[in-house]
N, C-alpha and C positions, 0 to 999 in steps of 0.2 A: 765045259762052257768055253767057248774062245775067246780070244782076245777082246775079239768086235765085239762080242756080247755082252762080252763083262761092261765094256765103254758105255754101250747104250742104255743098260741098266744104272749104270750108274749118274748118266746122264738124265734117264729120267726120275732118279729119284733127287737130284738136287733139282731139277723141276717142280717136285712135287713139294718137298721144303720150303722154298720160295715162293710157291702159291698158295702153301698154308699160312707162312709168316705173314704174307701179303693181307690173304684173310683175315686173320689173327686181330694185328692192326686197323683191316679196316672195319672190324665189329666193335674192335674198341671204340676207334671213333666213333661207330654208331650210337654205342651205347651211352659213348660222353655227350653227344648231341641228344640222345632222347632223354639223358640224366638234366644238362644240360634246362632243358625244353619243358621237363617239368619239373626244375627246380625257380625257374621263371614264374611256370603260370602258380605255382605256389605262393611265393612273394606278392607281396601286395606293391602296384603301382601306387606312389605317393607325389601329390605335387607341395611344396613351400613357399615358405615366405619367411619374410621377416617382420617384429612389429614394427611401428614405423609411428612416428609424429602425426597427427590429425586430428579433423573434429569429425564428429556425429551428424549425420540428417534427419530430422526427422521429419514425414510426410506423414499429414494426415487427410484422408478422404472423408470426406461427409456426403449422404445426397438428402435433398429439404424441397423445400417449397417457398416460392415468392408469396411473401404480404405486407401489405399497407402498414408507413410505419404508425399511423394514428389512423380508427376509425370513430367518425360521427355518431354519437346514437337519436334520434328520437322518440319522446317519451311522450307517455297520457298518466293519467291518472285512474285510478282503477272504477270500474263501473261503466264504461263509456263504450257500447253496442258498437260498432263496427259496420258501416253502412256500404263503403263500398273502398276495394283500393285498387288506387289508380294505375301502380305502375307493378314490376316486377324484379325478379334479382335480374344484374347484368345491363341493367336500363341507364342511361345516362340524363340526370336531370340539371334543370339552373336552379339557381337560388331562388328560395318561393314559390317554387312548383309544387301544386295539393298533388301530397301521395294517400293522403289516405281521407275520407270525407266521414264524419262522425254523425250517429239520428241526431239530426237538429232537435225534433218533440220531446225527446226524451233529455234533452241535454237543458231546453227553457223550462220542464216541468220541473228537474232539480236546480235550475236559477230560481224556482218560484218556493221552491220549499226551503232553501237555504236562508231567503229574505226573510220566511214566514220564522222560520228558528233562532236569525238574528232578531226581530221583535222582541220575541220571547225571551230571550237573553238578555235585554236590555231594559226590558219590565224586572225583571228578576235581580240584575242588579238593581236598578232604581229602589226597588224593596227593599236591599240589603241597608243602602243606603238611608234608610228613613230609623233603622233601628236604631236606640241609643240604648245605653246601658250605664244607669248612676249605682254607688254602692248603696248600701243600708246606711237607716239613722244608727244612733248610736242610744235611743230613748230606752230600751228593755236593761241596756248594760246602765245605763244611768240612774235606772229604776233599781235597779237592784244591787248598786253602789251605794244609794241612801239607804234602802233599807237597812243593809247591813252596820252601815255608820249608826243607825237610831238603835238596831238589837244593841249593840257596843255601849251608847251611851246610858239606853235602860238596864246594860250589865254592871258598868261603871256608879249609877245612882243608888240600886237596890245595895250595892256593896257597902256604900256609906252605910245606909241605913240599916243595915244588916250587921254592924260592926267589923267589917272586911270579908264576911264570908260570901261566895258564889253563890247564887243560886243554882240547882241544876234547869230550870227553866229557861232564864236566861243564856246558859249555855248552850241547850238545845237552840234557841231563835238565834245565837252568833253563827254555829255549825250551820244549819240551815239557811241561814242569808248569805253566806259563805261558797258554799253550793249551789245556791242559785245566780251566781255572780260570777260562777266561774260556766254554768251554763252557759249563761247568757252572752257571757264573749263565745265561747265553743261556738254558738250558733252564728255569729256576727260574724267572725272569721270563716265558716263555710261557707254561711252568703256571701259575703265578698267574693271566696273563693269561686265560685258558680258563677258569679256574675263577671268576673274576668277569665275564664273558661269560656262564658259565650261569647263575651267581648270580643277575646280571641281567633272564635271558628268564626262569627262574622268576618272578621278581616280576611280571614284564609277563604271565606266562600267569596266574598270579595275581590279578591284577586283570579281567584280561580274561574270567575264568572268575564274577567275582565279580558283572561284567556283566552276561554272560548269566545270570548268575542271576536277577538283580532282575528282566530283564526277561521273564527267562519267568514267573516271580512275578505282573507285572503283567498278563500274556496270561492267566495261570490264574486271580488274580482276576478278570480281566473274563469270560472260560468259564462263572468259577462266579456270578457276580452274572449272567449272563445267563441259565443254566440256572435257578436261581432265580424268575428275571421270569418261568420259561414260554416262554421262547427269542423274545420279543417286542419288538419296536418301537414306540413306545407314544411320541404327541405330549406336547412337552416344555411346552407352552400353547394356551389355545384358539383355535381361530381357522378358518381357510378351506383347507382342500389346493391347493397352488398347481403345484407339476408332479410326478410321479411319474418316478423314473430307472431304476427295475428292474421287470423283468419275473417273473412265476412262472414255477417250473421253473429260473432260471437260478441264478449264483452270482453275489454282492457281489465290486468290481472293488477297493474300497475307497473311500470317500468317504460322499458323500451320499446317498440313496437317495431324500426325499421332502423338498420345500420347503414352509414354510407360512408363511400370513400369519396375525400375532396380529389377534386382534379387537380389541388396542385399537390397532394400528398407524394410524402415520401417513399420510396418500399424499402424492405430488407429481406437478405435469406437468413431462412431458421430451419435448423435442423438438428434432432436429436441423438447422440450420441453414448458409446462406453465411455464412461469418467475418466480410464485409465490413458484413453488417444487423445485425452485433450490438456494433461499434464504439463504440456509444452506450448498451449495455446492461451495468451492474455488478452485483455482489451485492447486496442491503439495498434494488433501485430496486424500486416497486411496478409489479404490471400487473392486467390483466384478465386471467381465464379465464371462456372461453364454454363450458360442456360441453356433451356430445352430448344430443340431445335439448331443451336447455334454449335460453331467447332470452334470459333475463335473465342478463347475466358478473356472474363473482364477483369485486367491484372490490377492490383493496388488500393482493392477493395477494402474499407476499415472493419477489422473485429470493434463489436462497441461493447458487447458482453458477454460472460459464459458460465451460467449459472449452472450449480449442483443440485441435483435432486439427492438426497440421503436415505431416502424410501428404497428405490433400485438403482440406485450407482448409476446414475445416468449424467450427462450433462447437455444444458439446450446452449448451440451458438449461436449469435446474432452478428450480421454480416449486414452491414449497412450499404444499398446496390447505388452507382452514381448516377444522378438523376437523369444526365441523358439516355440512359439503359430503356430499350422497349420493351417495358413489363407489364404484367397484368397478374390480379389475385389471384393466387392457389398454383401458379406457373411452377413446372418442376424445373430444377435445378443441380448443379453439386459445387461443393469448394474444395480447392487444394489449399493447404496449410505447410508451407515450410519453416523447422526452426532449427538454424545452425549453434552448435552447443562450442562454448571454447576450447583451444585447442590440449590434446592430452598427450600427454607422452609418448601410449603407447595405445595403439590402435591393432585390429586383426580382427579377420573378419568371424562372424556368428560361429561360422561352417566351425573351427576350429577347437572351440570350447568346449570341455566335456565337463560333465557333472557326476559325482559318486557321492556316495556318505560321508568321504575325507573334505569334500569340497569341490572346488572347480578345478580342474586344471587341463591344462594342455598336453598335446604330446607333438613332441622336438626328435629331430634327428641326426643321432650322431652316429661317427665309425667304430668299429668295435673289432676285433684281433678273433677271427675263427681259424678254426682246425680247415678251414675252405678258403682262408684267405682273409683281408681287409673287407668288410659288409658291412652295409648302413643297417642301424637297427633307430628302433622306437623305444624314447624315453618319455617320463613322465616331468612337467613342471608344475607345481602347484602354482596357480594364479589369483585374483579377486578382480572380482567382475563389476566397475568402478558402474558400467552406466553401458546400453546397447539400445541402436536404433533400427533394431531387423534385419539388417545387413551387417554390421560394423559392431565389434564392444571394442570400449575402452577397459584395460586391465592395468594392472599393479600386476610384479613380480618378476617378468620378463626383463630382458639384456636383449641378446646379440642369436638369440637362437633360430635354428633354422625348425619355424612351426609349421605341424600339417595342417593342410587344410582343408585337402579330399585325399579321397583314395578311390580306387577300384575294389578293394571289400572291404569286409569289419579288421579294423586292428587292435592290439590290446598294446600294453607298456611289454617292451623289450620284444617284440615282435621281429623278424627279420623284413625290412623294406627295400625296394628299388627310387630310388629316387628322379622323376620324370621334368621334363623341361616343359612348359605352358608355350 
C-alpha cells in the first residue's frame, strides 16, 4: 500500500469517527428531548395560590309567583240555591257591584219559617216561665214526731206502774215510731231533692230556650236584611275576581263563595325552596326580583318572611314587591339573595379542598432534592373547613402555603408537579 493510500485511508476513517461521535451525541440529545418530553407530559400541570384574608358570598336563586298580599272573601250561609253569577275570575268590579243573585222564593219561604220557629220558641219559653216549684210540708215528719213522743210517754207511764219494768209492747211502738220517723224525713229529703232537680232543668231549659231565641233572631235578621238587598251578593270593595267557588243551580255549603283582590292591594313574591339555600336568608335582608317579562330586577326588595316547613325540608319566602311594580296574580317571577359573611383569615377557593377518612385537607407545593435535580412535589395539609359558599371556603390550619387549586390530571400527596403561571 503506498504512501497516498495509507493517507486516505486514514483520512477517511477519522471521518468516519467524527461522524459517528457526531451521531452519538446527536441521539443522545435525542433521546434527552423525547426523555425530556415525556417526562413532562407525565407531570401534572398545577396552578397556586395562596390563602388570603376575605369573606364568603352567598347567592341564592329562587323562581315563585306574584300574589296579592291580602285577599277579600265573600261568604253566604249554607242552604242558599245559587241563581245566577254575574261576573267571572279576572273581572274588575266597584264596590257594591251584585256578583252573584240568590232564589229570592226560596230565601222568603225560609224568612217565613224562621218567624214561625221564633213563635214557637217564645210559647215555649213563656211555658217555662209559668212553672213554679215549692218544697214539701213538713206534716208526715211531724206526724210522726208525735207519735213517737206519745209511744215514749206510754213507755215511761206503764214503767211506773209496772214497778220499773219495760214492757216489750211498748218497746215494739217506740222501735216502730222510730222507723217511721226516720221514713218520713227519707221521703221529705227526696222530694225536696226532686223538686230542686226540676227547679234546676227549668232554669237550664230556660236559658237554653232564651238561646235559641237570640239565634234564630240573628238568622231572621240576616233573611230579612238579605231579602232586602234583592237576595244579593254584592262586592264588599273594588277590585279584581280572583276565584269563584260556587256554581249556578247549586246550593251554598257555607263559607265563601267568591275571593277578590282590592285594587289597592298590596303584592308579594313567594316562592318555595331547599331549607339548606335559605340558611343565609332572614326577614328585613334585601333582594332582587326579576319579573316575567322584564330584564331589569327590582333592586331593594324587603324579605318580610321565611318559614320552615319540617315535614320535607323546605322553606317558603316572602318578598314584599314595591308598589309602583306592574303586577298581576299568579305572575312568574325570581329573586336574587345576596349575604356577605364577615371577614376570615383564611379564604381558598372550593376547587382546592380535598376530603378522606383523615379529614379535609389540602395539598401544597413544595421543592424537594431528586436524583433529577431540584422538583416541585405535592404535600398534604390537613385543614377545617370553618364555612363555604360554592365558590370560596373559609379554612383553619393554613400559613403561607403555596395551595393547588387545579391541575391537568388526578394528583395524589407527594406526587411529582410542574408548577404553571395563570
Amino acid at each position: 500500500m503506498t504512501y497516498d493510500e495509507k493517507v486516505n485511508n486514514k483520512s477517511r476513517r477519522q471521518k468516519f469517527y467524527a461522524k459517528a461521535f457526531v451521531g452519538f451525541f446527536a441521539l443522545m440529545l435525542f433521546f434527552t428531548v423525547i426523555s425530556r418530553a415525556a417526562d413532562s407530559a407525565a407531570v401534572a400541570k398545577v396552578y397556586t395560590e395562596k390563602a388570603k384574608r376575605g369573606k364568603l358570598s352567598y347567592e341564592t336563586l329562587c323562581e315563585g309567583r306574584v300574589e296579592p298580599w291580602e285577599k277579600l272573601y265573600m261568604t253566604s250561609d249554607e242552604g242558599f240555591r245559587i241563581q245566577e253569577i254575574k261576573v267571572e275570575p279576572g273581572q274588575t268590579v266597584v264596590s257594591d257591584e251584585p256578583l252573584i243573585i240568590l232564589d229570592k222564593k226560596e230565601i222568603e219561604e225560609k224568612l217565613f219559617t224562621a218567624e214561625t220557629e221564633l213563635k214557637l220558641m217564645e210559647l215555649k219559653k213563656q211555658n217555662l216561665d209559668l212553672n213554679t216549684y215549692d218544697l214539701s210540708d213538713d206534716k208526715s215528719v211531724e206526724k210522726a214526731r208525735t207519735v213517737l213522743e206519745r209511744a215514749r210517754q206510754d213507755m215511761e207511764l206503764n214503767k211506773e206502774i209496772n214497778g220499773g219494768m219495760e214492757l216489750e209492747a211498748d218497746k215494739r211502738a217506740v222501735e216502730d215510731a222510730l222507723l217511721n220517723l226516720k221514713t218520713a224525713v227519707e221521703e221529705k229529703e227526696k222530694a225536696d231533692m226532686n223538686i230542686n232537680t226540676a227547679k234546676e232543668k227549668n232554669e237550664i231549659d230556660k236559658k237554653s230556650a232564651e238561646l235559641e231565641i237570640q239565634l234564630k233572631n240573628k238568622e231572621i235578621n240576616f233573611l230579612r236584611e238579605l231579602v232586602d238587598k234583592g237576595c244579593i251578593i254584592s262586592a264588599v270593595k273594588g277590585g279584581t275576581i280572583d276565584e269563584i267557588f260556587v256554581k249556578t243551580g247549586e246550593k251554598t255549603s257555607g263559607g265563601n263563595v267568591i275571593s277578590l283582590i282590592a285594587e289597592d292591594s298590596e303584592y308579594y313574591f313567594k316562592a318555595e325552596t331547599d331549607k339548606e339555600k335559605t340558611k343565609y336568608i332572614k326577614p328585613g335582608d334585601s333582594a332582587e326580583i326579576t319579573l316575567e317579562g322584564d330584564k331589569i330586577p327590582i333592586k331593594n326588595a324587603e324579605i318580610k318572611w321565611v318559614k320552615f316547613s319540617s315535614e320535607n325540608e323546605t322553606a317558603e319566602i316572602t318578598v314584599k314587591i314595591p308598589e309602583d311594580a306592574k303586577v298581576y296574580n299568579g305572575m312568574s317571577a325570581s329573586i336574587k339573595h345576596v349575604s356577605i359573611t364577615a371577614e376570615y383569615e383564611r379564604i381558598i377557593p372550593v376547587s382546592a379542598v380535598r376530603s378522606s377518612t383523615g379529614g379535609d385537607y389540602v395539598l401544597a407545593v413544595k421543592e424537594v432534592n431528586t436524583v433529577m435535580g431540584n422538583e416541585n412535589a405535592a404535600y398534604r395539609v390537613n385543614i377545617e373547613v370553618l364555612d363555604e359558599d360554592g365558590k370560596n371556603a373559609a379554612v383553619a390550619g393554613l400559613s403561607d402555603e403555596d395551595i393547588i387549586v387545579s391541575s391537568n390530571k388526578p394528583i395524589e400527596e407527594s406526587d411529582r408537579v410542574r408548577v404553571k403561571l395563570k
